[in-house]
C-alpha beads as a LAMMPS data file, in Angstrom:
LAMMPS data file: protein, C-alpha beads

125 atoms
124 bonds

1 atom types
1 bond types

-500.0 500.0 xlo xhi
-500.0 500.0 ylo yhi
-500.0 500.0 zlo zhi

Masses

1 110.0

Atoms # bond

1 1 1 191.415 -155.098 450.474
2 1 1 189.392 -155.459 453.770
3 1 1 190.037 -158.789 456.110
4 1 1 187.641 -159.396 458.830
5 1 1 188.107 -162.194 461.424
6 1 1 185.154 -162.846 464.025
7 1 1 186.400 -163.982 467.300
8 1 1 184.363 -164.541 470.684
9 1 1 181.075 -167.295 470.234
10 1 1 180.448 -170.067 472.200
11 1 1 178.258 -172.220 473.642
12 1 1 176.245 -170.478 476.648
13 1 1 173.385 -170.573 478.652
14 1 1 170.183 -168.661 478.769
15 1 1 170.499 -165.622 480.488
16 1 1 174.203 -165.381 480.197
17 1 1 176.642 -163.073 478.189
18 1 1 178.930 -163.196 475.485
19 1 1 181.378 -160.737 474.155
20 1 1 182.007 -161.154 470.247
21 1 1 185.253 -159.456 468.184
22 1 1 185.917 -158.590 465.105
23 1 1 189.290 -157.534 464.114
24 1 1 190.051 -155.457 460.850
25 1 1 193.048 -155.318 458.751
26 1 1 194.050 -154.357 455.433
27 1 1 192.868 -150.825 454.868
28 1 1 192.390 -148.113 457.993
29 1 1 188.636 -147.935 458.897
30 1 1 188.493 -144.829 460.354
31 1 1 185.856 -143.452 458.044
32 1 1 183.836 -146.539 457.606
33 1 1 180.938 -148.332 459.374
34 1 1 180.375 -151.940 461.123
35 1 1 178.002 -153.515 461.297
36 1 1 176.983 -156.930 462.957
37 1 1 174.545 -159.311 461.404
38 1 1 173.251 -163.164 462.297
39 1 1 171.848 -166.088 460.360
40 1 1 169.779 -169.355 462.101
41 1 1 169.402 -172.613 460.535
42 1 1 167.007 -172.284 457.914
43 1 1 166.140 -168.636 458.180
44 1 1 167.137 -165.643 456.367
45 1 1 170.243 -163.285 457.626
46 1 1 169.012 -160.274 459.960
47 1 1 170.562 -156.922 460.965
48 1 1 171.928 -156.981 464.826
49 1 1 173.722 -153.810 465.278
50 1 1 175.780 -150.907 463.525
51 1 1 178.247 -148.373 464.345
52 1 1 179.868 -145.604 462.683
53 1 1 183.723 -145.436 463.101
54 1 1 183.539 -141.342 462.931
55 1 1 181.159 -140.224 465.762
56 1 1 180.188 -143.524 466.692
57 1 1 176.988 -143.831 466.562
58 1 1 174.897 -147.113 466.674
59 1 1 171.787 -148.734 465.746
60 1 1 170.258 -151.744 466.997
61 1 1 168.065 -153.581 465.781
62 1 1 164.240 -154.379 468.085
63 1 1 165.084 -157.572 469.528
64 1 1 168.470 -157.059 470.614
65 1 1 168.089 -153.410 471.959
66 1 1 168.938 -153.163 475.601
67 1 1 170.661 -156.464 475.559
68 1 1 173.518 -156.315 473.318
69 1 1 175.704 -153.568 472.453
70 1 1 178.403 -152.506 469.882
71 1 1 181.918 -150.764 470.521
72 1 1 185.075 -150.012 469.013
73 1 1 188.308 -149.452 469.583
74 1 1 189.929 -147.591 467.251
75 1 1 193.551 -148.489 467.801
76 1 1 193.239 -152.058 467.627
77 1 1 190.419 -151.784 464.578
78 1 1 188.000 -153.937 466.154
79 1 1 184.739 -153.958 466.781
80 1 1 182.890 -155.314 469.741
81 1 1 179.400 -156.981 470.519
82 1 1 178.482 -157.269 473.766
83 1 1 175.621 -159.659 474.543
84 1 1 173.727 -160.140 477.194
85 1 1 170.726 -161.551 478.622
86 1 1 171.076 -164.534 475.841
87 1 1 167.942 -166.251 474.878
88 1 1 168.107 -169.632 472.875
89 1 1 166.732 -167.946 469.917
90 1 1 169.666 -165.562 469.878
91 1 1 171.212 -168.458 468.564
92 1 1 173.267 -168.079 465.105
93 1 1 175.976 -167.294 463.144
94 1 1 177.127 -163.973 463.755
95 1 1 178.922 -162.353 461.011
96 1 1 180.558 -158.829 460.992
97 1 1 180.290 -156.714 457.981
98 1 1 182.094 -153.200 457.085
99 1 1 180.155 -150.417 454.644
100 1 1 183.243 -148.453 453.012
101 1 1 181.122 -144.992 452.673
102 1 1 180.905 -144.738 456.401
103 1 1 177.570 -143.691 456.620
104 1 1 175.592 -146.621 456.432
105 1 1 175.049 -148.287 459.601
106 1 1 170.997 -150.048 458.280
107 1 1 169.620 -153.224 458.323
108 1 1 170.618 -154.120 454.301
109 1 1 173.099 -156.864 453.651
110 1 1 173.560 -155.876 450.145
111 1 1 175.336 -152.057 451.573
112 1 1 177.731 -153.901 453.366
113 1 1 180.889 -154.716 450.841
114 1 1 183.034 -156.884 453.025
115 1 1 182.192 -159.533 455.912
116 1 1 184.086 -161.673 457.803
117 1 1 183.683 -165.850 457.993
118 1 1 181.558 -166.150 461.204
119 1 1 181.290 -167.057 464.269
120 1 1 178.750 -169.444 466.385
121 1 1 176.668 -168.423 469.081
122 1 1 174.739 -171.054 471.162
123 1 1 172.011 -170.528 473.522
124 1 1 170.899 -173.315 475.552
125 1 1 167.743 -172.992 477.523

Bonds

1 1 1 2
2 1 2 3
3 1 3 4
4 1 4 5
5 1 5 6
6 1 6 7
7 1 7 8
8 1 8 9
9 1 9 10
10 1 10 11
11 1 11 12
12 1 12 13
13 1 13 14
14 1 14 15
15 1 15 16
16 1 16 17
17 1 17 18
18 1 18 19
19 1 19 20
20 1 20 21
21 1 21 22
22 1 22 23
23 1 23 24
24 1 24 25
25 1 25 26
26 1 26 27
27 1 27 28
28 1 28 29
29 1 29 30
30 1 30 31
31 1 31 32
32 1 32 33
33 1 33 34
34 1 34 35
35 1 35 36
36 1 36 37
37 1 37 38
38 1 38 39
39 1 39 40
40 1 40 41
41 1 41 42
42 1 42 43
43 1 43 44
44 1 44 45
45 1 45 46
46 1 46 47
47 1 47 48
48 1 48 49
49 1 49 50
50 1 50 51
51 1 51 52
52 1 52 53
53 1 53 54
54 1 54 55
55 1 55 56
56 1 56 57
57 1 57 58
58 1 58 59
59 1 59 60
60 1 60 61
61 1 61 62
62 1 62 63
63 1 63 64
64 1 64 65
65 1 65 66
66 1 66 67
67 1 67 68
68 1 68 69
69 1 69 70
70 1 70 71
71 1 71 72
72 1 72 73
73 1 73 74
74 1 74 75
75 1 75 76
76 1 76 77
77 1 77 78
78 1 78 79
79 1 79 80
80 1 80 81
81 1 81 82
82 1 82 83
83 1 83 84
84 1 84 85
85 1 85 86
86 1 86 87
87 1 87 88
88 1 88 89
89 1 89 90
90 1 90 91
91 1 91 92
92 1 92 93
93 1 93 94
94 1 94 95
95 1 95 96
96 1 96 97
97 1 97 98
98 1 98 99
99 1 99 100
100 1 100 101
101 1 101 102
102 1 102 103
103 1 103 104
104 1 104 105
105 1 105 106
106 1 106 107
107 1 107 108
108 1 108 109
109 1 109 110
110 1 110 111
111 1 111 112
112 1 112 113
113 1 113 114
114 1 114 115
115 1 115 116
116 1 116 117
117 1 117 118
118 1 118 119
119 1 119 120
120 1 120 121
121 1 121 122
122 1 122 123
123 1 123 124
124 1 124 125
């Protein structure tokens, strides 16, 4: 069994940064890949960013690319978003997810087997 716990949202202003966590325990996650995903009021949840433990490579999804960016750090088993540059409509819950085959790293909610409780993000303009 996989536990993910979100750490790291806030309240900010436009233009500003955030950094968010999200800590992993259970199982080793070495060979599987993160991903982080966000859901506004009223709207459907959308991909943000993924990152394979093994290599780590990432994908990001249009409106976040050059503004945010995903880490880890493989000792502590926690992945990282880094955001910056916040607009108000990056407001949401952000919500980290882990894909045990390790390969997946896409936009689809439904690969992703175990997510954490959320965190909230605030962007005030």
């Amino acid at each position: 069994q996989v536990q993910l716990v979100e750490s790291g949202g806030g309240l900010v202003q436009a233009g500003g940064s955030l950094r968010l966590s999200c800590a992993a325990s259970g199982r080793t996650i070495r060979t599987y890949a993160m991903g982080w995903f966000r859901q506004a009021p009223g709207k459907e949840r959308e991909f943000v960013a993924g990152i394979r433990w093994s290599g780590g490579s990432t994908r990001y999804a249009d409106y976040v690319k050059g503004r945010f960016t995903i880490s880890r750090a493989n000792p502590k088993n926690t992945v990282y978003l880094q955001m910056n540059s916040l607009k108000p409509e990056d407001t949401a819950v952000y919500s980290c997810a882990l894909d045990s085959d390790g390969s997946y790293i896409g936009s689809s909610p439904l690969r992703y087997e175990h997510w954490g409780q959320g965190t909230q993000v605030t962007v005030s303009s």
